[in-house]
N, C-alpha and C positions, 0 to 999 in steps of 0.2 A: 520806609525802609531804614534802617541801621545805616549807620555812617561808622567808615570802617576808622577804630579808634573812638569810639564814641564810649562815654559812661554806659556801660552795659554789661550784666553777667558776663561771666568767661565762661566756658567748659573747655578742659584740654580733650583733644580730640588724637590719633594717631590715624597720618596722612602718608600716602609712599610717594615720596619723590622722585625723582631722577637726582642720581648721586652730584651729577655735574651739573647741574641746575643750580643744586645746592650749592657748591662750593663757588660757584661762580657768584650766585645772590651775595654769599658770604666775604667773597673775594672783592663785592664791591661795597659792602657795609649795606646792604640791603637789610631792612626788617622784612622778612620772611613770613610770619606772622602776619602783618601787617598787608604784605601785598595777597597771600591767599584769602585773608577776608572782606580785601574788598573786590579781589577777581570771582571770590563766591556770589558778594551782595552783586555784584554785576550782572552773575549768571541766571540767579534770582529772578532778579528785576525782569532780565527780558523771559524769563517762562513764564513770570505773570503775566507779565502781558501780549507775551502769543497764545496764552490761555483764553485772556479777559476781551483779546480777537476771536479768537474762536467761538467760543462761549456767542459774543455778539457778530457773528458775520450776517445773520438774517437780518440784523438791524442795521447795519451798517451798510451791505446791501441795500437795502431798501431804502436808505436814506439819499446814497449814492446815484440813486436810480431816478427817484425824485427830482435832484438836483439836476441833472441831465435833463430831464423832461422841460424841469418848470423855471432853473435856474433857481440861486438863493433868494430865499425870503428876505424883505430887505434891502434888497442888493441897490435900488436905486437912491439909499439913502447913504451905501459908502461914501468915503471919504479919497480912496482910493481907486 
């Protein structure tokens, strides 16, 4: 994932605000800029990954399911 401010192409994009959003980010010296991209790379992040849930809940299910039964593999060699 892109790290927001990071060396990376631009493209200027046209985004509709809330007027008083604006003037208030503005009113505080907010980069504007800066917080929509990384409230996007945020947004991002979590549809990957309720996607890459979805995508794998048969397996994760069944892993889940396992663990119930038989407890972790391993387990008697924690540390914890």
């Amino acid at each position: 994932m892109l790290r927001p401010g990071s060396k990376s192409e631009r493209k200027s994009v046209r985004l509709s605000i809330d007027t008083r959003l604006i003037e208030d980010a503005k009113a505080l010296d907010m980069d504007i800029s800066s917080l929509a991209e990384a409230a996007i790379a945020t947004a991002v992040s979590a549809e990957k990954t309720r996607r890459w849930q979805e995508e794998n809940r048969e397996a994760i299910d069944s892993w889940n399911d396992y663990v119930r039964r038989h407890g972790l593999p391993l387990a008697k060699y924690r540390l914890f």
